[in-house]
TIRO-2110 file (N, C-alpha, C; in Angstrom, 1 decimal):
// TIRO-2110
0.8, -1.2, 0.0, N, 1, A
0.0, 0.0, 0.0, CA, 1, A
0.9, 1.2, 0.0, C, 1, A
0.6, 2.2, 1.0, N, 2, A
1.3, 3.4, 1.2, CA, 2, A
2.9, 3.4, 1.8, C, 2, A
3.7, 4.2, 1.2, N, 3, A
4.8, 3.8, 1.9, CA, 3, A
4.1, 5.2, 3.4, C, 3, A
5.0, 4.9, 4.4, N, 4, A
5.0, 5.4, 5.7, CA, 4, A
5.3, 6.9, 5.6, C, 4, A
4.1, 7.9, 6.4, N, 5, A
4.2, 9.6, 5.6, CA, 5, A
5.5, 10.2, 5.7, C, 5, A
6.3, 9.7, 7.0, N, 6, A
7.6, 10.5, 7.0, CA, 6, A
8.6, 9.9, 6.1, C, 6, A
8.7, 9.0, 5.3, N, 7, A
9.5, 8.6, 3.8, CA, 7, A
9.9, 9.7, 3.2, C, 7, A
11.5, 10.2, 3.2, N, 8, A
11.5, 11.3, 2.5, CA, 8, A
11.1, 10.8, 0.7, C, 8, A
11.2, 11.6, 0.0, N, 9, A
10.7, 11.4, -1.7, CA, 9, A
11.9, 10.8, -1.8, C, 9, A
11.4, 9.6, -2.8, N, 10, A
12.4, 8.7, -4.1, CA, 10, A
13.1, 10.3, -5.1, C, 10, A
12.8, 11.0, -5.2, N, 11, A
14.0, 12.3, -5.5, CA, 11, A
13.3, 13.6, -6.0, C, 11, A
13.6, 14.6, -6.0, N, 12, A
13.5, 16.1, -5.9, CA, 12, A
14.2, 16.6, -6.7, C, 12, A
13.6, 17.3, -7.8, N, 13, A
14.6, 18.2, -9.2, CA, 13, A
13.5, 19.3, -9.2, C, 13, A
14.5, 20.4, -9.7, N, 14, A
14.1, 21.6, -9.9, CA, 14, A
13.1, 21.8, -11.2, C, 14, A
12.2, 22.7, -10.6, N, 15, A
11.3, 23.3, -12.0, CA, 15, A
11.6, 24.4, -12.5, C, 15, A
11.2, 24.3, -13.6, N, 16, A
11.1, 25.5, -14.0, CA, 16, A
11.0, 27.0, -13.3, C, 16, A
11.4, 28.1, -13.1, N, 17, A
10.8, 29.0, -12.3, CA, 17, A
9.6, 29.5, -12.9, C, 17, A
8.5, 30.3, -11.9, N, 18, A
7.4, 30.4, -12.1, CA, 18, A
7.0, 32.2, -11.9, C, 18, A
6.4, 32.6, -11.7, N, 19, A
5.9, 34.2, -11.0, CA, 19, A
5.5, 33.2, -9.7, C, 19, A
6.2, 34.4, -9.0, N, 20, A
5.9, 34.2, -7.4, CA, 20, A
4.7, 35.4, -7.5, C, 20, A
4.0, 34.6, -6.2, N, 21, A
2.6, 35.6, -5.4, CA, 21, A
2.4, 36.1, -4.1, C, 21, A
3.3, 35.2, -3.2, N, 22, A
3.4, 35.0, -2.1, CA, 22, A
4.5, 36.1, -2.0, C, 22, A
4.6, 37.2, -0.8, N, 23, A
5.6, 38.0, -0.8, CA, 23, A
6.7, 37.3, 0.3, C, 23, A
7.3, 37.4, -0.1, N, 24, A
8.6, 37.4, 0.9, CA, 24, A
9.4, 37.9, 1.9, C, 24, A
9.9, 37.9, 2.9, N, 25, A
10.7, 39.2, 4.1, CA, 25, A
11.7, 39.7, 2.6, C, 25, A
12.0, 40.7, 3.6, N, 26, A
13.1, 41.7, 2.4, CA, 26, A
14.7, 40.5, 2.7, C, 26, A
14.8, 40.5, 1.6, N, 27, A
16.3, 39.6, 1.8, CA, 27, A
15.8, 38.0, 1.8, C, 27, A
15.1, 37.7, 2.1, N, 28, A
14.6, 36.0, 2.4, CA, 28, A
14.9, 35.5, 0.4, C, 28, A
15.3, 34.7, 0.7, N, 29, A
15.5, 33.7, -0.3, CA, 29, A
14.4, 33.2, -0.9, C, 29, A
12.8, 32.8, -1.7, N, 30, A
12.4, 31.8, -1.3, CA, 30, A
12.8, 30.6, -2.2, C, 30, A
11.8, 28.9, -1.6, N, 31, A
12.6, 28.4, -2.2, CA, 31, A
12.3, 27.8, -3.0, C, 31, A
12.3, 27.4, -4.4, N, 32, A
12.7, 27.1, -6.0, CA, 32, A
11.4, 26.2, -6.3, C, 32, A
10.8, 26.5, -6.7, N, 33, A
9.6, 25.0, -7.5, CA, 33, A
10.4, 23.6, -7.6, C, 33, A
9.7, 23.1, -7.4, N, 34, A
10.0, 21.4, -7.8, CA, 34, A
9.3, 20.6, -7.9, C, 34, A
9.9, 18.9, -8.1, N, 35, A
9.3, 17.7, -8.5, CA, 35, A
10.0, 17.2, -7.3, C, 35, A
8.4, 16.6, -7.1, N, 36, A
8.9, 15.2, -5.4, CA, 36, A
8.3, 14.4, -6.3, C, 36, A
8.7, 13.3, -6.3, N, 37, A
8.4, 11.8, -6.9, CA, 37, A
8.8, 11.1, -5.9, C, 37, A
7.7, 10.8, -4.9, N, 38, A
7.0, 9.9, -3.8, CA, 38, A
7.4, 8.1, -4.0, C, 38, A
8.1, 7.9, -3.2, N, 39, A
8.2, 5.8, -3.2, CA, 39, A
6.8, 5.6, -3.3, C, 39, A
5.8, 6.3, -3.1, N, 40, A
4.6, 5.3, -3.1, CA, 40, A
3.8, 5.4, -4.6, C, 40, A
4.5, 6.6, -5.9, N, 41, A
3.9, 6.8, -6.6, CA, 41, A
3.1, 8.2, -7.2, C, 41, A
3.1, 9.2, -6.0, N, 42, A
2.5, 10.7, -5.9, CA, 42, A
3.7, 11.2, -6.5, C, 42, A
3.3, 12.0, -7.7, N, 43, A
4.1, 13.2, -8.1, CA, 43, A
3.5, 14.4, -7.6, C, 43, A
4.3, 14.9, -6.9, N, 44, A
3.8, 16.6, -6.5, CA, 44, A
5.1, 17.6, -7.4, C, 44, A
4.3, 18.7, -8.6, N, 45, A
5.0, 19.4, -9.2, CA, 45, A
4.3, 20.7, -8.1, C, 45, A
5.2, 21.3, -7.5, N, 46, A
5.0, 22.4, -7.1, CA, 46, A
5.2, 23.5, -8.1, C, 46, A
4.2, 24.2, -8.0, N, 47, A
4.5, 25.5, -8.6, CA, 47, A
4.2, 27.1, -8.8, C, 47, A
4.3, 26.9, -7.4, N, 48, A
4.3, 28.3, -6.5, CA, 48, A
4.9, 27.7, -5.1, C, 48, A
5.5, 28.2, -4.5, N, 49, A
5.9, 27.9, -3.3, CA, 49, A
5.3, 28.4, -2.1, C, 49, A
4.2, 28.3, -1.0, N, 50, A
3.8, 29.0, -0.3, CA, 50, A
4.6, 29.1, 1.0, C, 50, A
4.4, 30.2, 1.4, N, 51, A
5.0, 30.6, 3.0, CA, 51, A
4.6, 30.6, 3.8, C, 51, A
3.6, 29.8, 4.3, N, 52, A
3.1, 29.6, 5.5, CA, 52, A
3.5, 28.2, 6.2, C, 52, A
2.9, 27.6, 6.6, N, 53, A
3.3, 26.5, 7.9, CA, 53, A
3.2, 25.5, 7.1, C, 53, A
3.9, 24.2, 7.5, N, 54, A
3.8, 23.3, 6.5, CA, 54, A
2.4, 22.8, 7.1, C, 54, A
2.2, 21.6, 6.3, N, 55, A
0.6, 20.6, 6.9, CA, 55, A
1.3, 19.5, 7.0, C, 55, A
0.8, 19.5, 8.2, N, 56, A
1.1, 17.4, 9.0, CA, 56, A
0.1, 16.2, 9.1, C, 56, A
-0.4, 15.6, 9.2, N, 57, A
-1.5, 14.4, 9.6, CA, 57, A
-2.4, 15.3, 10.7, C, 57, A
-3.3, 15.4, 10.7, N, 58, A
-4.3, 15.6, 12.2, CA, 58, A
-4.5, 17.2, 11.6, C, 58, A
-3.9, 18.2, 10.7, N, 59, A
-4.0, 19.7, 10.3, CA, 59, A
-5.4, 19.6, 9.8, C, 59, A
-5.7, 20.4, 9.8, N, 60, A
-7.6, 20.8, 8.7, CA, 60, A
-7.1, 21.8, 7.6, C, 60, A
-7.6, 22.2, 6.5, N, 61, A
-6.9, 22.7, 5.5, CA, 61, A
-8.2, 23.0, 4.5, C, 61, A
-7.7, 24.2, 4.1, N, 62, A
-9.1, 24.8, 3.4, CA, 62, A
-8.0, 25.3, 2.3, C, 62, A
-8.6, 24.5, 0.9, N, 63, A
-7.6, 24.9, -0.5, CA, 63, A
-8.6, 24.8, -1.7, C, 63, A
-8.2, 25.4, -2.6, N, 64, A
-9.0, 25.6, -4.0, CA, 64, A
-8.6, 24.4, -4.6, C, 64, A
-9.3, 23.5, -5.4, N, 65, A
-8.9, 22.2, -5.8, CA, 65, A
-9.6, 22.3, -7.5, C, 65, A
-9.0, 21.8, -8.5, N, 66, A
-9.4, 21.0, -9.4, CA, 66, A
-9.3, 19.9, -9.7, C, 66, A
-10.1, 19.0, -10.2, N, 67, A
-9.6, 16.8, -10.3, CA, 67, A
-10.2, 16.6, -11.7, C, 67, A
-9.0, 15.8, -11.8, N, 68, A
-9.6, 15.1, -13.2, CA, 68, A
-9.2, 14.0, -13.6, C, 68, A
-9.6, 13.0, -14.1, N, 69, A
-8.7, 11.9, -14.8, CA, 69, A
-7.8, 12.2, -15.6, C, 69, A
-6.4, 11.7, -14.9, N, 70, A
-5.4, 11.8, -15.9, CA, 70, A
-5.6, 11.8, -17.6, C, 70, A
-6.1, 11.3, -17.9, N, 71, A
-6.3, 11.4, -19.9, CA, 71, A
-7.6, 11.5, -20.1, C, 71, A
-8.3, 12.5, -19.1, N, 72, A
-9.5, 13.5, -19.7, CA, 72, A
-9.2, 14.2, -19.2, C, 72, A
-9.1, 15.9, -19.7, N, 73, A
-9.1, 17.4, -19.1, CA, 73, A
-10.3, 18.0, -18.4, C, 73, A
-11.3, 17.4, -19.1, N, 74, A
-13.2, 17.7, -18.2, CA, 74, A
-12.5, 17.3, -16.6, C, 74, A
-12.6, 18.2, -16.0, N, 75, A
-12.9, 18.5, -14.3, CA, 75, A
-14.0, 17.6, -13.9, C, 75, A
-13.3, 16.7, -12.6, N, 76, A
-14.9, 15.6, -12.1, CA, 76, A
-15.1, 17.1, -10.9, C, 76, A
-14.5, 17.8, -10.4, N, 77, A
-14.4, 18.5, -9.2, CA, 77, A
-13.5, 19.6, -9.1, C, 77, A
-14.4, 20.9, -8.6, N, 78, A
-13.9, 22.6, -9.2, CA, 78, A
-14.0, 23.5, -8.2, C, 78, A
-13.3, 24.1, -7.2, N, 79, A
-13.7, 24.6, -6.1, CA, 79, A
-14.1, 25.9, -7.2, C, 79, A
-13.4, 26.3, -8.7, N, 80, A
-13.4, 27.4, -8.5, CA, 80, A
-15.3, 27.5, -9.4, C, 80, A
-15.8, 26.4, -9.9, N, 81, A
-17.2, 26.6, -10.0, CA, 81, A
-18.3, 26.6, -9.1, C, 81, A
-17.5, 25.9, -8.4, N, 82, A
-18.5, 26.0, -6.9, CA, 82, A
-18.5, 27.5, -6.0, C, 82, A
-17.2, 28.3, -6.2, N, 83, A
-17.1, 29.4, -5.7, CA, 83, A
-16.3, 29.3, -4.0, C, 83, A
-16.0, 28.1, -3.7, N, 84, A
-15.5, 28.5, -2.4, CA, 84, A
-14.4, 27.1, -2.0, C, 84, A
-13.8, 27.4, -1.4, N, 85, A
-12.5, 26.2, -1.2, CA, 85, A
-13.5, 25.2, -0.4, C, 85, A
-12.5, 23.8, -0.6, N, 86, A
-13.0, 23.0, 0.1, CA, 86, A
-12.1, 22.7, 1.4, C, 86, A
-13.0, 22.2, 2.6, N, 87, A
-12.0, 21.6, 3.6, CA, 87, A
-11.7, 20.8, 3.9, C, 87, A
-10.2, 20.3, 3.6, N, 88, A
-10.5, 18.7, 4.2, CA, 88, A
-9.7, 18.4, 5.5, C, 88, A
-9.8, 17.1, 6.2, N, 89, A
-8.9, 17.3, 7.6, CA, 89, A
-8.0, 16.0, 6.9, C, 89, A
-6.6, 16.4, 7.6, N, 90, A
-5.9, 15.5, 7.0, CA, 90, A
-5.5, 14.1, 8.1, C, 90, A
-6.7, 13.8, 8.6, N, 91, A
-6.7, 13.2, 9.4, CA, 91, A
-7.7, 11.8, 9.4, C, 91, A
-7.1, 10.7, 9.3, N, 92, A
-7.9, 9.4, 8.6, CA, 92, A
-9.1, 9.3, 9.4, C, 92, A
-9.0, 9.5, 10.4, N, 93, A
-10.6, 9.5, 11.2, CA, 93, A
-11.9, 10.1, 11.1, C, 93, A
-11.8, 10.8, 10.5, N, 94, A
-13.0, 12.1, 10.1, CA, 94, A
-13.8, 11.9, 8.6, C, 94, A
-14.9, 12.4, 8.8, N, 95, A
-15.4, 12.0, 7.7, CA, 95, A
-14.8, 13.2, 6.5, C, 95, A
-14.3, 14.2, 7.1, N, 96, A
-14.0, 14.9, 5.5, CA, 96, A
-12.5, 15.1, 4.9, C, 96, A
-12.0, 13.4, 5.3, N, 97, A
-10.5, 13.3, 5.0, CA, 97, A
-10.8, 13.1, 3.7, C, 97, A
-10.1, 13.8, 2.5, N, 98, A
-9.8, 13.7, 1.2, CA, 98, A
-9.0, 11.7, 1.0, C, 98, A
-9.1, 11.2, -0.2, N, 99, A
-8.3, 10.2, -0.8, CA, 99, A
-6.7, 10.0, -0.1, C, 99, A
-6.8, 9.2, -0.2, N, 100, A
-5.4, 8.6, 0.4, CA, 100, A
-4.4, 9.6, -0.2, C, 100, A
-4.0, 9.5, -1.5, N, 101, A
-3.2, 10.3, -2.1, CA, 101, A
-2.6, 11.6, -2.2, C, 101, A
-4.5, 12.3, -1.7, N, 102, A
-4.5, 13.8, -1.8, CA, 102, A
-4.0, 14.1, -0.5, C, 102, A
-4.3, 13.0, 0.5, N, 103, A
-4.3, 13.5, 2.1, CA, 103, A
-2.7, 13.7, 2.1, C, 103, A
-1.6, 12.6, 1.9, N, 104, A
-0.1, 12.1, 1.9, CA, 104, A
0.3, 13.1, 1.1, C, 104, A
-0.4, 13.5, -0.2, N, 105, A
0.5, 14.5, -1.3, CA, 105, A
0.3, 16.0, 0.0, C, 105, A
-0.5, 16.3, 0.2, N, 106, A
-0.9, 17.9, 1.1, CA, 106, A
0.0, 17.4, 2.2, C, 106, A
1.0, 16.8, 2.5, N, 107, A
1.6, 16.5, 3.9, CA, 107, A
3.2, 17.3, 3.4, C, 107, A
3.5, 17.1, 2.4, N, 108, A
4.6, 18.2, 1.7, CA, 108, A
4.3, 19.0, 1.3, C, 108, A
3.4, 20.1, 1.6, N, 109, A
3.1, 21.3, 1.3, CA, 109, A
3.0, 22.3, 2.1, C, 109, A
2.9, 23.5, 1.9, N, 110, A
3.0, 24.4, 3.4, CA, 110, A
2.0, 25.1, 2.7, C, 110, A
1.3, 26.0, 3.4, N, 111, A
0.3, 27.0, 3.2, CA, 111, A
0.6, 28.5, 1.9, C, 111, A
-0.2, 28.3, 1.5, N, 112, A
0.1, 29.1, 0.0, CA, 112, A
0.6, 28.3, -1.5, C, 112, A
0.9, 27.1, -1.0, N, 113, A
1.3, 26.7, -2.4, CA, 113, A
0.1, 26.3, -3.4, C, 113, A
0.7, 26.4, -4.5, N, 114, A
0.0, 25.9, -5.6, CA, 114, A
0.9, 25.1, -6.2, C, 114, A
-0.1, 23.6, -6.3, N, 115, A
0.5, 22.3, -6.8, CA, 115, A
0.1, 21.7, -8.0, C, 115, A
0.4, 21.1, -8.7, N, 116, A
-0.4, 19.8, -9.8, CA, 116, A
0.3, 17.9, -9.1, C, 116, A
-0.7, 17.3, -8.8, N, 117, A
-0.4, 16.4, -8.1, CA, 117, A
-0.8, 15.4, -9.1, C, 117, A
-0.3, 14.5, -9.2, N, 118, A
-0.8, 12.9, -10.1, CA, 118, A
-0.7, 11.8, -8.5, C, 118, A
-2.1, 11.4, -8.5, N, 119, A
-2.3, 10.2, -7.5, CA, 119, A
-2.5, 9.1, -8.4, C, 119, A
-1.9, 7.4, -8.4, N, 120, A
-1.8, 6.3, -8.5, CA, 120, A
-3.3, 5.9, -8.3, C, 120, A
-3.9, 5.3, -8.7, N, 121, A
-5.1, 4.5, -9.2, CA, 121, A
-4.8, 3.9, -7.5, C, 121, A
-4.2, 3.2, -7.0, N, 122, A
-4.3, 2.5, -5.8, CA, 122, A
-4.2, 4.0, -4.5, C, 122, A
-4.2, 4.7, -4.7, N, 123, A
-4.1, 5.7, -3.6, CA, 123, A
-5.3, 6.6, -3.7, C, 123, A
-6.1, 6.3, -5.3, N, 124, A
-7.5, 7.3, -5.4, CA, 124, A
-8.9, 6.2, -5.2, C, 124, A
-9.3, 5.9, -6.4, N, 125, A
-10.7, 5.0, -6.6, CA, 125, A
-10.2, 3.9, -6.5, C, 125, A
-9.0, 3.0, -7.1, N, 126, A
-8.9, 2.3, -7.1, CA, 126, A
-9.1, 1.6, -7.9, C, 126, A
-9.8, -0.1, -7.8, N, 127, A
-10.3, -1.4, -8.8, CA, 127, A
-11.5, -0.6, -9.2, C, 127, A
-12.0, -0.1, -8.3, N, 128, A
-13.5, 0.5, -8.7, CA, 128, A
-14.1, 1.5, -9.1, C, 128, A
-13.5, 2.7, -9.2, N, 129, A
-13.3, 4.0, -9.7, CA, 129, A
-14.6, 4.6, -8.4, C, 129, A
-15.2, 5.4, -9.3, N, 130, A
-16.0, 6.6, -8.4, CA, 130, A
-17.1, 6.7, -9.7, C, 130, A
-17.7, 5.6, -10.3, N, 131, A
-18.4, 6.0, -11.7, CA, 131, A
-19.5, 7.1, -11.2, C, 131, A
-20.3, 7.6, -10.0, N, 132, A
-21.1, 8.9, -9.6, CA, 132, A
-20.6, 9.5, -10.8, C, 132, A
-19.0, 10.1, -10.2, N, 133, A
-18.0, 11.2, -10.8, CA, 133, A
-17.3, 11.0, -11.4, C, 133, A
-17.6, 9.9, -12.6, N, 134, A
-16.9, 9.3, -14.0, CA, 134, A
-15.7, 9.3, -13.7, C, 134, A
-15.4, 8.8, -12.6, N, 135, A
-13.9, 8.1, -12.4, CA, 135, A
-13.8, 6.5, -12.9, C, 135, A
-13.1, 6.0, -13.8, N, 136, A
-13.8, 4.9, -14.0, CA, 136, A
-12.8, 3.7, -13.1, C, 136, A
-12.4, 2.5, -13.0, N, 137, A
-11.5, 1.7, -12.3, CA, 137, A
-10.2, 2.1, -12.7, C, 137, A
-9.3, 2.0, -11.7, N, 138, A
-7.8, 1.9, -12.4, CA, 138, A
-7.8, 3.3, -12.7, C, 138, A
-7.9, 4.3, -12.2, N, 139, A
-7.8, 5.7, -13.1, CA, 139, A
-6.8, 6.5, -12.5, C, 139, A
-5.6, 7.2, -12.7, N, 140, A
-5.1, 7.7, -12.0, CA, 140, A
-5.7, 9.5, -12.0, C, 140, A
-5.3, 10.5, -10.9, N, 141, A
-5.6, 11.6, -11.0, CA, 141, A
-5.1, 12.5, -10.7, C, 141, A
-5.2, 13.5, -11.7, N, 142, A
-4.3, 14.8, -11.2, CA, 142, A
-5.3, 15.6, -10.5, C, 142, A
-4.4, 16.6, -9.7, N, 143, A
-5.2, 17.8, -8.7, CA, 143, A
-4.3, 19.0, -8.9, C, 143, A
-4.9, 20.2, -9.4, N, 144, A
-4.4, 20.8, -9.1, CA, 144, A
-4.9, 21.5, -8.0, C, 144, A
-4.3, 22.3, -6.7, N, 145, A
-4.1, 22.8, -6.0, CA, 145, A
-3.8, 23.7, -5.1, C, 145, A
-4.4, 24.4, -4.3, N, 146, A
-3.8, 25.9, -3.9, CA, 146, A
-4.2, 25.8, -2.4, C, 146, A
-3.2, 25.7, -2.0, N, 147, A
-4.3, 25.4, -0.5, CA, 147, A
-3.6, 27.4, 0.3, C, 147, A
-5.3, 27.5, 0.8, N, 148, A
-5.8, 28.4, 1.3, CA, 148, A
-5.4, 28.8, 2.6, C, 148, A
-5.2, 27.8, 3.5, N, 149, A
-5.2, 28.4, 5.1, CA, 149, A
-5.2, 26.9, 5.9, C, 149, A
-4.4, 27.0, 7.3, N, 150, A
-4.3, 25.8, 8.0, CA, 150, A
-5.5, 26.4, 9.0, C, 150, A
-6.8, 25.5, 9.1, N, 151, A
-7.5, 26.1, 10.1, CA, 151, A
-7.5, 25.0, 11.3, C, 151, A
-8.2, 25.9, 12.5, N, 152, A
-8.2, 25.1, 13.8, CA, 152, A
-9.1, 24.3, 14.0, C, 152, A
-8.5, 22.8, 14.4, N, 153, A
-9.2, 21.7, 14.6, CA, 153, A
-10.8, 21.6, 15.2, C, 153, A
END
């Protein structure tokens, strides 16, 4: 299944640079976009780098999200048609813990970033997909991502 959350990434390379949004202290460095390519299969392409606190297991998190099957563009899920972020707790016990994937990918993230995530068919729907939301079996999924704010439990 999952490799174990504190696994650092199978490896890390630089992206492209991007336009920053997030301001910076005067002098502060910040630091560089990249590729984590996860032992379990999660690619997270960061690209924006946010400055706030990172997110751990047990955080609650309010971020703008789009989903879709990897080899269809149609969106199954759009915070930005819906008009408002969604929240999820990144915590397995609660009913509004996002997918395996999305929960572990938002665990290398800090507040403010904007991500494009690819989750593994065994970390999303799985054998069975989500046919509601024309995920079909076996589907892998990208997200892109902007998380909003770490709110209190």
């Amino acid at each position: 299944m999952a490799a174990a959350c504190g696994k650092p990434p199978v490896s890390v390379t630089e992206a492209p640079a991007r336009t920053r949004t997030q301001k910076q202290a005067k002098g502060e460095t910040p630091p560089e976009p990249r590729t984590i390519e996860r032992e379990d299969g999660i690619v997270i392409e960061i690209l924006e780098v946010g400055s706030g606190p990172t997110l751990t297991i047990g955080d609650r998190v309010s971020a703008h999200v789009v989903a879709s099957v990897a080899d269809n563009e149609a969106p199954f899920l759009s915070t930005r048609v819906a008009g408002h972020p969604m929240t999820y707790s990144l915590d397995v016990n609660t009913p509004d813990t996002p997918i395996e994937g999305l929960r572990l990918a938002l665990t290398e993230m800090r507040v403010g970033t904007l991500a494009e995530i690819k989750i593994p068919a065994e970390l999303a729907y799985g054998e069975t997909g989500l046919e509601s939301a024309g995920i079909p079996a076996d589907a892998e999924l990208v997200f892109e991502v902007r998380i909003k704010r770490k709110l209190k439990p």
